[in-house]
N, C-alpha and C positions, 0 to 999 in steps of 0.2 A: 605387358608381358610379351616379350618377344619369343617367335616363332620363326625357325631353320626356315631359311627359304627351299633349300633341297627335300623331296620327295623322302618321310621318313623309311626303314628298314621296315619290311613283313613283318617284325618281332617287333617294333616300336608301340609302347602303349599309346602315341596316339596316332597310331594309326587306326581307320577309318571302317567298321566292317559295316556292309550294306546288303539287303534281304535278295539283293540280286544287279549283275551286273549296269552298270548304268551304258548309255551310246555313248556319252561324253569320256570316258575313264575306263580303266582296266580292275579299279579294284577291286572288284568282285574277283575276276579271275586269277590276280595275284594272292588274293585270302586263300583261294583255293589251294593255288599251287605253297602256299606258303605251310597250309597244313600239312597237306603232303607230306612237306622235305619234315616233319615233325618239330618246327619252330616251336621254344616256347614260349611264354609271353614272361618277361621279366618283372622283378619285384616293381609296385612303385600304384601309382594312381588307378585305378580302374577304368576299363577303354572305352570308349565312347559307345552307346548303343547303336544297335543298325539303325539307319533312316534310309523309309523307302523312296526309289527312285522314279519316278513315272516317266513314260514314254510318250509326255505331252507337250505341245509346243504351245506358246500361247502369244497370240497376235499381239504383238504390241499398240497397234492404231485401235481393238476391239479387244480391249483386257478382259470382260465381263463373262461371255462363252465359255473361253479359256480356264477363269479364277472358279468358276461353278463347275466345271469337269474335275477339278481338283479337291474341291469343298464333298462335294457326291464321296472320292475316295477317302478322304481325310473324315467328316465327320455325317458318314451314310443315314444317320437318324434324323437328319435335319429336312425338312419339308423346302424341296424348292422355292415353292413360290413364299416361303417367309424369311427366304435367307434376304438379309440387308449388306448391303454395301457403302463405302464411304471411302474416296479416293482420294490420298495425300499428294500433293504438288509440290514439297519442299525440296525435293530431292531433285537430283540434276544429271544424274546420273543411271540411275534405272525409275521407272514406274511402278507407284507402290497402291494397292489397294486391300480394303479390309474387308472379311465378309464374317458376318455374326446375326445368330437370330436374336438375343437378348438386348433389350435397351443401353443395360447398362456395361453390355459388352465383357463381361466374367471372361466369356470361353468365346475367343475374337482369333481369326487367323487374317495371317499377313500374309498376300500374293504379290511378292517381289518379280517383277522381268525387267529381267537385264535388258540395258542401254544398249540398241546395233552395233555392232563390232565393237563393244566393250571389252570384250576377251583377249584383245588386242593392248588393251593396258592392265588388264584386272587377271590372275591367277585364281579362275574360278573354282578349280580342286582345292588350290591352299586356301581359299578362301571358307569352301566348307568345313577342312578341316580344322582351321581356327576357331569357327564357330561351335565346332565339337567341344576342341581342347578346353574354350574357354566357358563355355556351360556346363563339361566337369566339374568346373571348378567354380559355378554359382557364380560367374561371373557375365552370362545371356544368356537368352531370353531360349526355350526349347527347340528344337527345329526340326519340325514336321514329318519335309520330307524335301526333295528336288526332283525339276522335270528340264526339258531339254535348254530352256531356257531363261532358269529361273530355280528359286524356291521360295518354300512355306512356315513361316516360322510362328510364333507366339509375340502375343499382342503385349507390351509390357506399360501398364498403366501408368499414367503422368502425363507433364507437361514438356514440350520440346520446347527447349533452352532457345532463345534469343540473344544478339549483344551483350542488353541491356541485363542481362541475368550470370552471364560467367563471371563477373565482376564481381558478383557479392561474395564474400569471404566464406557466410554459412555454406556455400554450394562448392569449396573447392577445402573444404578443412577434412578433417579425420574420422570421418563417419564411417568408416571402413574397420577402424582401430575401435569400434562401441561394442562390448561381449553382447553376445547374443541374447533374445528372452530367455534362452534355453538358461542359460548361463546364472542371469541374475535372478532367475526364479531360485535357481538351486544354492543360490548366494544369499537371498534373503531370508532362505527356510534355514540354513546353517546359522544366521544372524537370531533370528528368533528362536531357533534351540539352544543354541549357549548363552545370551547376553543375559536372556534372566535367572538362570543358575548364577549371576555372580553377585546374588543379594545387592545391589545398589539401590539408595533409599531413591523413592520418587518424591523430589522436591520441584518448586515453582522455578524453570530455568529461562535464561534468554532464548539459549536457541543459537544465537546467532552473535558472537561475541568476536568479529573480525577488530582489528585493532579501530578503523574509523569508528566501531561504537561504544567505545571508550572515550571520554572525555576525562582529562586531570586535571583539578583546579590548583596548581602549584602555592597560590596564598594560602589554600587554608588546608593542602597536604589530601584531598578529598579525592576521588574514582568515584565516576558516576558512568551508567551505562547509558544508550540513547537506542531509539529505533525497535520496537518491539512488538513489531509484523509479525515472528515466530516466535512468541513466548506461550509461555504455557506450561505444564506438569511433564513433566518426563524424568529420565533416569538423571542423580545427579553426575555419575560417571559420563553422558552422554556429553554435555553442558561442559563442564571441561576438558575434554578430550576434546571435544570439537572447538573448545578454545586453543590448545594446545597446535593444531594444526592451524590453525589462521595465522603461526611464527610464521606460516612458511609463503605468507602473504597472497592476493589474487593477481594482478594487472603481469607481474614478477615471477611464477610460483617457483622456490625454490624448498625441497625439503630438506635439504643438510640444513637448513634455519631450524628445522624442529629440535625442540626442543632437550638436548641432552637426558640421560637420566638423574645426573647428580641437579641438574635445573630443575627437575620436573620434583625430586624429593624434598626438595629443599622451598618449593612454592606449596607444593601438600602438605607438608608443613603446617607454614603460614596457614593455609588455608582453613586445616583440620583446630588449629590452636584458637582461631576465631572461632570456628564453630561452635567445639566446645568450651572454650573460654577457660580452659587450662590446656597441661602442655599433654603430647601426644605420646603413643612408644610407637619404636620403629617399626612393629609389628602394622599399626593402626596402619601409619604412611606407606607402607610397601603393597599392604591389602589395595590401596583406594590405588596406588600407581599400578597394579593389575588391570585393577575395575578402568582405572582412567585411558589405559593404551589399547585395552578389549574395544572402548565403546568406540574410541576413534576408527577404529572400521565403519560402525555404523554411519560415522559423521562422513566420511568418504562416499558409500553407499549414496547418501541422502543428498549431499550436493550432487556427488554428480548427476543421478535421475533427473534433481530437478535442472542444472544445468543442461538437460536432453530438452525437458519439455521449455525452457528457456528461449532455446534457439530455435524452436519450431515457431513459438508467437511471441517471443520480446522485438520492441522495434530497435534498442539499446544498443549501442555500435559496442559491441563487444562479440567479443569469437567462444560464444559459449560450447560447443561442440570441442573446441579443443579445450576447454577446461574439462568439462567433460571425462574426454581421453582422460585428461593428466590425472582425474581423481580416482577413477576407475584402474588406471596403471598403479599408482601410489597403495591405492588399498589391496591388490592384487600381489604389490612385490614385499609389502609388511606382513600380509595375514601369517605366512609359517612363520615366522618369528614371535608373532604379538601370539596368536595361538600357544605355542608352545610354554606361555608365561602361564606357570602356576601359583594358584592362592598361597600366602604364607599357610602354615601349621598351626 
């Protein structure tokens, strides 16, 4: 996300408001004067909160005095002598340490000071203010506060990445692009309020019917299905619907493969004419191609979830995360259409 290197306008949302002038900067007194002239603040994101500024310098050769004058202002219920420390050395450019009463570090602040004449390469105002803009936007970690030489920000749990780690594919694919719990909670209570208003019988189904587990024995004209890891009772609409989408293959995935609807009437067909071992009316076929394009949502839904928890513990050189995406995308750009399909009369 790129950020104007030029100081934004008084009226700019991201500009910066703070609980009081800092020594470093003016923009406490430019918020001021900016009221004044009765600027107003324009449509668009909402502006970064104040973050307080303290008037403390802190030793760099003796980080510890300094980070606990700060910790007192920042989190005053904590008992001195139980606050913990733990000082990172990664860094090469400023001095970082951590200070937290809890073992497991929930509620952990980060005491940043800046590197000697740092400020000589580094734009430490644009600096804060990026860190605004881009914790608007759920993009870092909270920020505290700032003192004269340095700030305070939020501990963000994990592992720092090494070499040997930007290389994996899982860590640089689309997990950005994955809807929220928010999202797929309210996606699967929609799922389980209409799919079983569509009378589909429950029969013994594969599950999982990609074309690898199909086998045809061409001498004797035979289909046979293989690999029934996911078998079991479910909707019969589920089972082929989610057949229907494996046209559009995995290694490949294209959906203009899926299946047409004069294809899809004319296999339901077939299919219904086996079942009941006489011929069908068009009525029967158009019902089950409702029930069969409804359930394919679900089959979207369902790989992709598990293609999430896939790529957290598969060891399987494949880029589950971005299938993932693609299923979640797919079933996202069909629902208003496949929704809007009503039962025949």
């Amino acid at each position: 996300m790129a950020v104007p290197p030029s100081a934004p306008l008084p009226c700019s949302p991201f500009y910066l408001r703070r609980q009081a002038p800092c020594p470093q900067c003016s923009w406490g007194m430019e918020e001021k004067a900016a009221a004044g002239a009765g600027c107003r603040e324009p449509p668009g994101p909402p502006r970064a909160a104040a973050v307080p500024c303290f008037g403390i310098s802190v030793d760099q050769d003796d980080i510890l005095p300094g980070a606990l004058r700060l910790i007192r202002e920042l989190r005053p219920l904590w008992k001195p002598q139980q606050v913990r420390t733990k000082r990172f050395t990664d860094g090469i450019t400023n001095k970082l340490v951590a200070c937290y009463v809890e073992e497991d570090m929930q509620d952990c602040v980060l005491v940043r000071v800046y590197g000697e004449r740092t400020e000589l390469l580094v734009d430490r105002e644009n600096e804060v203010r990026n860190f605004q803009l881009l914790r608007a936007h759920g993009c870092a970690p909270k920020l505290y506060c700032t003192f004269q030489n340095g700030l305070c920000y939020e501990y963000m749990r994990g592992m720092a990445l090494g070499p040997e780690h930007i290389r994996e594919p899982r860590l640089f694919s689309l997990s950005a692009d994955v809807p929220k719990v928010e999202v797929l909670e309210r996606e699967l209570a929609w799922l389980k309020e209409h799919l079983p208003q569509l009378d589909s019988p429950v029969v013994f189904c594969h599950n999982d019917l990609l074309c690898k587990n199909i086998i045809y024995d061409s001498t004797k004209g035979h289909v046979r299905f293989i690999d029934y890891e996911y078998a079991g009772y479910n909707y019969q609409a589920f089972d082929i619907g989610n057949h229907f989408n494996e046209f559009a293959g995995v290694n490949e995935v294209d959906y203009c493969q899926y299946p047409a609807r004069e294809t899809q009437l004319q296999w339901l067909r077939y299919y219904l004419q086996a079942q009941k071992g006489m011929a069908v009316t068009p009525r029967e076929v158009e019902r089950l191609y409702v029930q069969v394009n409804k359930f394919a949502l679900a089959s979207h839904f369902f790989w992709a979830l598990w293609a999430l928890i896939q790529s957290q513990f598969s060891t399987i050189d494949f880029n589950f995360l971005r299938y993932a995406v693609i299923r979640f995308n797919q079933y996202f750009k069909v629902k208003p259409q496949v929704s809007a399909l009503e039962m025949p009369k």
